[in-house]
RODO-2510 file (C-alpha; in nm, 4 decimals, decimal comma):
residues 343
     n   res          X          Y          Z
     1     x     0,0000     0,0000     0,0000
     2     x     0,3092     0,2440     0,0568
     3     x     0,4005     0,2141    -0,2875
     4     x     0,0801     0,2352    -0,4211
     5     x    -0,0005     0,5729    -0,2372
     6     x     0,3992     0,7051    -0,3390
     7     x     0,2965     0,5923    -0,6953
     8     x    -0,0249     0,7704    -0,6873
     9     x     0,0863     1,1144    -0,4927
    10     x     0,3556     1,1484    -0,7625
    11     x     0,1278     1,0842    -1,0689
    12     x    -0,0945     1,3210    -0,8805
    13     x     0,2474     1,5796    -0,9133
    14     x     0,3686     1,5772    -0,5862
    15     x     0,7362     1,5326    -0,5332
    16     x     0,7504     1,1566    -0,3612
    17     x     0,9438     0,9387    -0,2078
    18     x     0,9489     0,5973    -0,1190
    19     x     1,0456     0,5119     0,2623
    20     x     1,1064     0,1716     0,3263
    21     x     1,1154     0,0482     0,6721
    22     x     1,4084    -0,2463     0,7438
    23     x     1,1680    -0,5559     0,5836
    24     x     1,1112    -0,3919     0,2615
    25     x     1,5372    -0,4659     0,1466
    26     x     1,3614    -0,6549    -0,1873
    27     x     1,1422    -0,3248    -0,2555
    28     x     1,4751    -0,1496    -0,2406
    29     x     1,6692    -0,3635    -0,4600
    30     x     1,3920    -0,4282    -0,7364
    31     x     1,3709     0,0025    -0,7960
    32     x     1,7239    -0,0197    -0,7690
    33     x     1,7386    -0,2386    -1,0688
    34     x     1,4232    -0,0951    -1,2404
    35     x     1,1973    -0,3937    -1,2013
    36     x     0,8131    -0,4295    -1,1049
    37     x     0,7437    -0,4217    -0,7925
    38     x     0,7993    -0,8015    -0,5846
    39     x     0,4338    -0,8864    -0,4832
    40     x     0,2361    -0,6297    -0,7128
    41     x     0,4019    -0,7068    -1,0116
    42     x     0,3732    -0,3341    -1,1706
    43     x     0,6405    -0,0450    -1,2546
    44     x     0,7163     0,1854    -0,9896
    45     x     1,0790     0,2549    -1,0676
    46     x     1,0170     0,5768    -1,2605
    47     x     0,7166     0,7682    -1,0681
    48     x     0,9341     0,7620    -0,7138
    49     x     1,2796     0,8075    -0,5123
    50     x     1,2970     0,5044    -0,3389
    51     x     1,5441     0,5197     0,0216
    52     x     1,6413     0,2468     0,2376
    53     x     1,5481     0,2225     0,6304
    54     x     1,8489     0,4304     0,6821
    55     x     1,8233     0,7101     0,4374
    56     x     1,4681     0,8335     0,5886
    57     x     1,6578     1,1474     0,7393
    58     x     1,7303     1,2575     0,3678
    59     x     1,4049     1,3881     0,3037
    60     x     1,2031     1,3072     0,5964
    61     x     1,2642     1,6734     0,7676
    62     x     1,1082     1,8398     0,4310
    63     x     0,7995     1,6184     0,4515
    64     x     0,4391     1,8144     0,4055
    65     x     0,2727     1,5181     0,4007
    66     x     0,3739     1,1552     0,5714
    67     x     0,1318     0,8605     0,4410
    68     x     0,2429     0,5925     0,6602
    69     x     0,1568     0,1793     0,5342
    70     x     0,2447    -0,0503     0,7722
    71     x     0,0770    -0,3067     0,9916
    72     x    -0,0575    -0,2905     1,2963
    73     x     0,2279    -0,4618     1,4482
    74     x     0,4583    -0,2370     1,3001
    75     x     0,3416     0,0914     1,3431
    76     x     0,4291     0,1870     1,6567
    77     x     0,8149     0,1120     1,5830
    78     x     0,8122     0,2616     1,2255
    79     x     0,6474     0,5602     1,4078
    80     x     0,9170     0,5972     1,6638
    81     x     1,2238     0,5747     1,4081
    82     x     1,0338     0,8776     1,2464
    83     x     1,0319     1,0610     1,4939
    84     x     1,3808     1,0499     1,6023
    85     x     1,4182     1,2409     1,2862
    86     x     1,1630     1,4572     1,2815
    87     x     0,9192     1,6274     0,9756
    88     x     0,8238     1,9943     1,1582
    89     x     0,4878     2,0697     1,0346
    90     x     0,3936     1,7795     0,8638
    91     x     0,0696     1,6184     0,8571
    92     x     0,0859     1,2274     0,8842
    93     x    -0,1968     1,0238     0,6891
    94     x    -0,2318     0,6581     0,8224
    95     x    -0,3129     0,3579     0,6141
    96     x    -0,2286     0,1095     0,8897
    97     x    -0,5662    -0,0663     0,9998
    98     x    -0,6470    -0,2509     1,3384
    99     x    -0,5466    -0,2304     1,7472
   100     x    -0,2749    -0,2475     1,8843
   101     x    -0,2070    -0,5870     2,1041
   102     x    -0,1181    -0,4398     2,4293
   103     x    -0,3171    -0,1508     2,4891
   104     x    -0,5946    -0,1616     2,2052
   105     x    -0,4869     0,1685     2,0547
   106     x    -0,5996     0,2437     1,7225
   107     x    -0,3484     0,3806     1,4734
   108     x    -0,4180     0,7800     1,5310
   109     x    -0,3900     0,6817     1,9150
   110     x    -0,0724     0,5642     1,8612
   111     x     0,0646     0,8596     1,6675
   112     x    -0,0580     1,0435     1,9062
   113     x     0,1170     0,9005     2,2106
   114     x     0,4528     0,8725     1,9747
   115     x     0,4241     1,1829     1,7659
   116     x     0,3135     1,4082     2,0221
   117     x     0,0437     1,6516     1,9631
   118     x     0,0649     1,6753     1,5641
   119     x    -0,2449     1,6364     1,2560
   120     x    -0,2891     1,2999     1,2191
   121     x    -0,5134     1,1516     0,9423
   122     x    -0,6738     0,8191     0,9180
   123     x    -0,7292     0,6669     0,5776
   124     x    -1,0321     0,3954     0,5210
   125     x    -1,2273     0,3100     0,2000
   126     x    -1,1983    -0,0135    -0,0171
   127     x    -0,8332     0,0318    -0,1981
   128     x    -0,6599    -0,2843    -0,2942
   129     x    -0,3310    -0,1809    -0,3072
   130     x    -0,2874    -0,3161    -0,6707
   131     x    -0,5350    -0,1480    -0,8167
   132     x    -0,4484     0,1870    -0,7172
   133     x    -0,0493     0,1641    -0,8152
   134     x    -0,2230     0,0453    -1,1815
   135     x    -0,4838     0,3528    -1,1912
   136     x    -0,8093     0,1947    -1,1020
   137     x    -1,1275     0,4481    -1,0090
   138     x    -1,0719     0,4316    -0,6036
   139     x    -1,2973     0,6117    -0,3364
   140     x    -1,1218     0,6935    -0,0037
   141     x    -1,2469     0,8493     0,3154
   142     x    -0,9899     1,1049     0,5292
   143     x    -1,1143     1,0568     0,8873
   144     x    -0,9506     1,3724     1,1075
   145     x    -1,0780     1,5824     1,4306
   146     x    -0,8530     1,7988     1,2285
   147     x    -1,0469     1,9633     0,9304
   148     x    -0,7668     2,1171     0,8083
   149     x    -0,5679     1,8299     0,8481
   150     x    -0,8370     1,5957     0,6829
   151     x    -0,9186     1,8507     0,3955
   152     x    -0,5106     1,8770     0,2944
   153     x    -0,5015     1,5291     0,2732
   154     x    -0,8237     1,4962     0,0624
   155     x    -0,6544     1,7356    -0,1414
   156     x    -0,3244     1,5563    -0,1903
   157     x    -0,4979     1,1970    -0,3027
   158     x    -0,7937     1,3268    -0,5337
   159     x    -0,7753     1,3003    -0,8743
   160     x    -0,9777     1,2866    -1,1770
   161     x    -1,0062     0,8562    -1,0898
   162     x    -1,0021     0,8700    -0,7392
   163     x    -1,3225     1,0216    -0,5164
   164     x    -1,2207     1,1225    -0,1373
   165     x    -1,4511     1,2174     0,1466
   166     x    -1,3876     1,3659     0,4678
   167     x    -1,5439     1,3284     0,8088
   168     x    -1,4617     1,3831     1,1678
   169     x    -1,5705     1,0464     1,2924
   170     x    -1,2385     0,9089     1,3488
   171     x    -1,3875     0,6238     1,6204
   172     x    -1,6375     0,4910     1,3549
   173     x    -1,3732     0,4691     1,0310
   174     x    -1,1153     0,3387     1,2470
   175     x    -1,2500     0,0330     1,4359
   176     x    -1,4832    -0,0295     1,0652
   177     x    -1,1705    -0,0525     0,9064
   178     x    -1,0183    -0,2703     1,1444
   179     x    -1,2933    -0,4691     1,2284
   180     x    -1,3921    -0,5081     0,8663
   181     x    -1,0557    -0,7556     0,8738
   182     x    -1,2254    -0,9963     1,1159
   183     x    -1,5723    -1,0292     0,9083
   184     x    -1,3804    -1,0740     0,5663
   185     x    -1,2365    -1,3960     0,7451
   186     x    -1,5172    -1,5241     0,8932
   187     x    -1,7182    -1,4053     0,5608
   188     x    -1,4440    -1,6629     0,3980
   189     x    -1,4724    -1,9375     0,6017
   190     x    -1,8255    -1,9657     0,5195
   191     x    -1,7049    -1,9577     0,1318
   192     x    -1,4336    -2,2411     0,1855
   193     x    -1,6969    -2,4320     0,4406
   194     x    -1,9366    -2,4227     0,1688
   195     x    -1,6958    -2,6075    -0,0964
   196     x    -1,6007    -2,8987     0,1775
   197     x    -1,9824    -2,9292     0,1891
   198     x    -2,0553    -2,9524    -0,1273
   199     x    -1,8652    -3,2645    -0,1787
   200     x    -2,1580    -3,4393     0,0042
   201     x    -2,4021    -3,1967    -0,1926
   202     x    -2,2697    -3,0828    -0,5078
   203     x    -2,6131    -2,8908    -0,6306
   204     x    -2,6464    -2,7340    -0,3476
   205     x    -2,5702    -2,3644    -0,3144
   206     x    -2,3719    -2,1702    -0,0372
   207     x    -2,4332    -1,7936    -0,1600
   208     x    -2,7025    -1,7965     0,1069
   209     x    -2,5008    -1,8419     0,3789
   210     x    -2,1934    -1,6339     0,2355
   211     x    -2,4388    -1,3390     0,2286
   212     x    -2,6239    -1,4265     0,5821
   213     x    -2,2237    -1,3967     0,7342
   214     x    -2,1508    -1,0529     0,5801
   215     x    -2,4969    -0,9613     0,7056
   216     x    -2,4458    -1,0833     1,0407
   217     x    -2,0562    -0,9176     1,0496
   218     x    -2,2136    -0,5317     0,9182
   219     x    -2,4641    -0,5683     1,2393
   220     x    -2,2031    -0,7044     1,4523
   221     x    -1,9505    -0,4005     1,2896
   222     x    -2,2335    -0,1039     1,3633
   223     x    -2,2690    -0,2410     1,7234
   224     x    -1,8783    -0,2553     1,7941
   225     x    -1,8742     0,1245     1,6228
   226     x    -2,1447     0,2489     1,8357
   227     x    -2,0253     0,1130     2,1205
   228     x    -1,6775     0,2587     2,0107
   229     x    -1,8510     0,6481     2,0040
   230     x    -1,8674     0,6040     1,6081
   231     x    -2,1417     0,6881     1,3519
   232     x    -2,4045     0,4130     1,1785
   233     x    -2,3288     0,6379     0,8659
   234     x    -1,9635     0,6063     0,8732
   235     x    -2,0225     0,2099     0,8693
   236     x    -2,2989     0,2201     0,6089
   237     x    -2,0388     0,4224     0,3787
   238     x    -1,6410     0,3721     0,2218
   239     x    -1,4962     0,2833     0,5880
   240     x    -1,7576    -0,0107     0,6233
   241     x    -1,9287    -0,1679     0,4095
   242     x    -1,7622    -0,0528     0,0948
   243     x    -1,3868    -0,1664     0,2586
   244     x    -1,5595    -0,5036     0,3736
   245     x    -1,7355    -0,5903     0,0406
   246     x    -1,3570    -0,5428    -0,1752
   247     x    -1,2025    -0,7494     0,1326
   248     x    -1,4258    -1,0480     0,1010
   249     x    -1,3768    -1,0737    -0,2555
   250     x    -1,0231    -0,9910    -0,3129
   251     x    -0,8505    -0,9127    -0,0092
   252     x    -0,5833    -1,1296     0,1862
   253     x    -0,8392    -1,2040     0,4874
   254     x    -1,1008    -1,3183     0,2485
   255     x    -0,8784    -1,5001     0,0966
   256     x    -0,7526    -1,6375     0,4064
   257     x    -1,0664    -1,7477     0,5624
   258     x    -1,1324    -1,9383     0,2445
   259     x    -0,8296    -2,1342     0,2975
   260     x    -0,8892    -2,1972     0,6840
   261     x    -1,2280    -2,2815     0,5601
   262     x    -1,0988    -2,5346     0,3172
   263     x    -0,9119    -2,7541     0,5384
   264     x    -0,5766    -2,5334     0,5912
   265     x    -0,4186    -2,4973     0,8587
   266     x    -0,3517    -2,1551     1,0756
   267     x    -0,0076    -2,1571     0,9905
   268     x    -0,0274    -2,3051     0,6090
   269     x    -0,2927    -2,0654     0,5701
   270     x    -0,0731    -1,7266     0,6433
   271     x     0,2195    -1,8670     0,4413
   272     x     0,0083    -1,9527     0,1537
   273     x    -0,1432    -1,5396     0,1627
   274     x     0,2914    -1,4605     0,1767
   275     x     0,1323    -1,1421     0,4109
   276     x     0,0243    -0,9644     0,6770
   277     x    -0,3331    -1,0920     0,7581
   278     x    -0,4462    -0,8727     1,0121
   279     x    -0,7915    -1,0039     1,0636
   280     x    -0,6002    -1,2769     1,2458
   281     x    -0,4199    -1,0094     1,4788
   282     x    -0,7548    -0,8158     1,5247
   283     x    -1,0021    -1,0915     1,6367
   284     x    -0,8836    -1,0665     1,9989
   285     x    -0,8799    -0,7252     2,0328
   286     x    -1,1942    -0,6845     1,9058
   287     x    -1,3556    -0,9353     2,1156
   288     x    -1,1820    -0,7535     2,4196
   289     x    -1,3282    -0,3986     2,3171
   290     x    -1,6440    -0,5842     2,3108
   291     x    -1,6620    -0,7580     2,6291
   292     x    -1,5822    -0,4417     2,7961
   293     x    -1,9322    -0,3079     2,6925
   294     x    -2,0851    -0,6290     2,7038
   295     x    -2,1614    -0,6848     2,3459
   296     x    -2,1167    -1,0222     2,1714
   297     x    -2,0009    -1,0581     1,8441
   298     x    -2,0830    -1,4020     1,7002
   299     x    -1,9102    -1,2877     1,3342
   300     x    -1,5593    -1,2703     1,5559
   301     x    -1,6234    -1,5655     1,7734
   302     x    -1,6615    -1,7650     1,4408
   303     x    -1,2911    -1,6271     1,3422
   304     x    -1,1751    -1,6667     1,7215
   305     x    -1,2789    -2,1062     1,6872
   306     x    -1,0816    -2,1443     1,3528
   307     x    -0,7965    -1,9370     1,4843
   308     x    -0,7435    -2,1533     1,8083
   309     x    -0,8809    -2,5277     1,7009
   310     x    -0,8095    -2,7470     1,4567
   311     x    -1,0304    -2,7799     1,1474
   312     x    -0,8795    -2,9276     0,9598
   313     x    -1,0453    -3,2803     1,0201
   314     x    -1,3860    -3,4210     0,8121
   315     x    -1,5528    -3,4479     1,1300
   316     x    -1,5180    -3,0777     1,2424
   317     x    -1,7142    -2,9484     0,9642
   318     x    -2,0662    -3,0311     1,1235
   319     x    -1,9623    -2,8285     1,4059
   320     x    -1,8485    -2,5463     1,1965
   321     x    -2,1821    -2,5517     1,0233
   322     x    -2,3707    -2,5443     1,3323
   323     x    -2,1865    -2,2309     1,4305
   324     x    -2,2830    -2,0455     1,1466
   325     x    -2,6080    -2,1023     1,2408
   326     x    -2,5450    -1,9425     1,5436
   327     x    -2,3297    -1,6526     1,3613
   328     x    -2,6673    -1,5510     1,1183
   329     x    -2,9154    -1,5868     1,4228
   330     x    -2,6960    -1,4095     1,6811
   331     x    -2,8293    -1,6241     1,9119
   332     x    -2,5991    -1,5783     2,2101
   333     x    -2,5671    -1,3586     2,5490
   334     x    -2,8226    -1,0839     2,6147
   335     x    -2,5434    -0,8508     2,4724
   336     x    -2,5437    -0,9637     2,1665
   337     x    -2,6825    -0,7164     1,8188
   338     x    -2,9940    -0,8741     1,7230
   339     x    -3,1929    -0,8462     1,4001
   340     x    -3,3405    -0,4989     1,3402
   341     x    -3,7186    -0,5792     1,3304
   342     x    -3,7561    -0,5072     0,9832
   343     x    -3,4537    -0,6666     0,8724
***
């Protein structure tokens, strides 16, 4: 996603560079040597300056704008090195989606508590990395307290192919966009459940169920916002339902739950996606923020089961099917979202 918002700002005319943190050495070498990009596969070579993890401090300090894409995981350490060296005045757009494991942060939070008191943007909307560094129509929402801040950054990324919306509700885009990781896997599990069924029932159909799941995980998402201080709207629009629709079809934890689904392991799963997954690092957070205002969400305890058990036995898949039962129902503890009435 770094390189596809670099790619992007410069085509948009903005002088850009490329920062890459110390796990991005094959990014490095492939602009180096003028290639396409390692897991994208496109040209990036001649739109950006590309710098190595310890060349940040040539051009960091002139920064007006810092769009930072990195995991969860790694933001708070990517976030730390850049501010040892500093960008006075600049505004700092983050792509990074989820909580962090300790303390439940979400990405502005962090800044915050790193960065000290400076605009901080958070980015949401469906944009698959991929199609953005090849020039695909995109629509992006700027979430800021900051208007300012929010409205510069607007600026910077629209362009005649690419829509972007502002808003203040930083709460609701932020935990949509993270929790949107944990529905897309459980959204795929119901996807790769349906093919092991199948072999038992091969007319039958699973799009049912697949749409009953995503369903059940946009209720479960406008509880957890709402709980969070967020807006229904903000989960209705780019943050919410339009991230979680691209992610079940064609991002990494849709593709992931399809695999888990399937019969693959945890761990054969992740190293078949090559990727961060963060669905898989965002399950138990978001079941935490939820217990502590006594909401269940049976879209995450889905994901939570095939995270920590085995399933990849025959036998299990009766038990799996069972639970989606319970995961379209939301049958569970008086806490749990039900069915609006005239749903």
């Amino acid at each position: 996603m770094g390189t596809a918002l670099a790619v992007h700002s410069a085509r948009n005319g903005a002088d850009t560079a490329l920062l890459a943190t110390d796990h991005d050495e094959a990014v490095v070498d492939v602009w180096r040597r003028g290639l396409p990009h390692p897991s994208l596969q496109q040209p990036f070579h001649h739109y950006v300056r590309c710098y190595s993890a310890d060349d940040w401090a040539d051009v960091l300090p002139a920064a007006g704008i810092v769009f930072v894409a990195v995991s969860s995981a790694g933001l708070p350490r990517v976030l730390s090195q850049a501010a040892r060296i500093g960008a006075p005045g600049a505004i700092w757009v983050l792509a990074t989606k989820g909580w962090a494991q300790d303390t439940l942060q979400t990405p502005s939070q962090v800044a915050l508590a790193v960065l000290g008191n400076v605009p901080v943007v958070s980015l949401a909307g469906p944009a698959l990395a991929a199609e953005i560094l090849a020039g695909s129509p995109t629509g992006l929402l700027c979430a800021s307290v900051d208007q300012q801040a929010r409205r510069c950054a607007a600026t910077a990324l629209a362009s005649p192919i690419t829509a972007v919306f502002t808003t203040s509700d930083v709460a609701g885009a932020e935990t949509a966009a993270a929790f949107k990781n944990v529905v897309a896997v459980a959204v795929g599990l119901a996807e790769g459940l349906s093919d092991r069924l199948s072999q038992s029932a091969p007319f039958a159909g699973f799009a049912n169920a697949r749409a009953a799941v995503f369903a059940r995980g946009m209720l479960d998402m406008l509880a957890l916002v709402e709980a969070q201080g967020g807006r229904a709207a903000t989960v209705l629009g780019l943050a919410g339902a339009g991230d979680l629709y691209v992610t079940c079809g064609h991002g990494r934890n849709g593709r992931f739950g399809r695999l888990l689904g399937s019969g693959a392991t945890v761990e054969g799963a992740i190293r078949s996606i090559g990727s961060t997954v963060e669905g898989v690092s965002n399950t138990a957070p978001a079941l935490e923020l939820a217990a502590r205002t006594r909401l269940d969400l049976p879209s995450a305890r889905v994901v939570e089961l095939a995270l920590t058990e085995d399933l990849t036995g025959e036998r299990v898949t009766d038990r799996l099917r069972d639970l989606f039962l319970t995961v379209v129902s939301g049958s569970g503890p008086s806490g749990s979202p039900r069915w609006p009435a005239h749903a």
